[in-house]
C-alpha positions, 0 to 999 in steps of 0.5 A: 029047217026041212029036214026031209030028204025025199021020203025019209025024214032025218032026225035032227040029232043025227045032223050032227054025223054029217060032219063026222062022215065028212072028215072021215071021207076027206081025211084019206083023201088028202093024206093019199092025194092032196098032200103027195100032190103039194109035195110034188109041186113044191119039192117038199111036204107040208109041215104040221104046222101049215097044214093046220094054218092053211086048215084055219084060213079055209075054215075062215074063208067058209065062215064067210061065205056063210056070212055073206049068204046067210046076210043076203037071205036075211036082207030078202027075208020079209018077215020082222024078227026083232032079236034083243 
C-alpha cells in the first residue's frame, strides 16, 4: 500500500486515527443538521433505535461496495496469489 501523501509519508499506525477524525467531524454534522432535517420531513425524530438500524444498513451498503470494487480490482489483477 503507498502511503505517501505528496512528501509526507504517513505512518502506518497512524491510519487508524482516520476513522476517529471521521466520526468526530460527522458526529456534530448529523446531530445539527441531518437529524433536525429528517425531523422537519417526517414530523418527528429518529429514535435511537433507527438511527442506529439505518447506521448498520449504510455500514452494509459500504461493506459492499467495497466488496464489489476490491472483487473488480482482484479479477484485473495479473498476478497469482494462491491463498490456502
Amino acid at each position: 500500500m503507498d502511503l505517501r501523501a505528496g512528501d509526507v509519508m504517513i505512518p502506518v499506525s497512524a491510519i487508524n486515527i482516520f476513522n476517529n477524525i471521521t466520526i468526530l467531524a460527522l458526529v456534530p454534522i448529523f446531530e445539527n443538521y441531518m437529524y433536525p432535517f429528517i425531523k422537519r420531513v417526517r414530523g418527528y425524530p429518529l429514535t435511537m433505535l433507527e438511527k442506529i438500524g439505518y447506521g448498520f444498513f449504510l455500514a452494509m451498503l459500504a461493506m459492499l461496495v467495497a466488496g464489489l470494487i476490491e472483487g473488480k480490482c482482484s479479477c484485473s489483477c495479473s498476478c497469482s496469489v494462491v491463498v490456502v
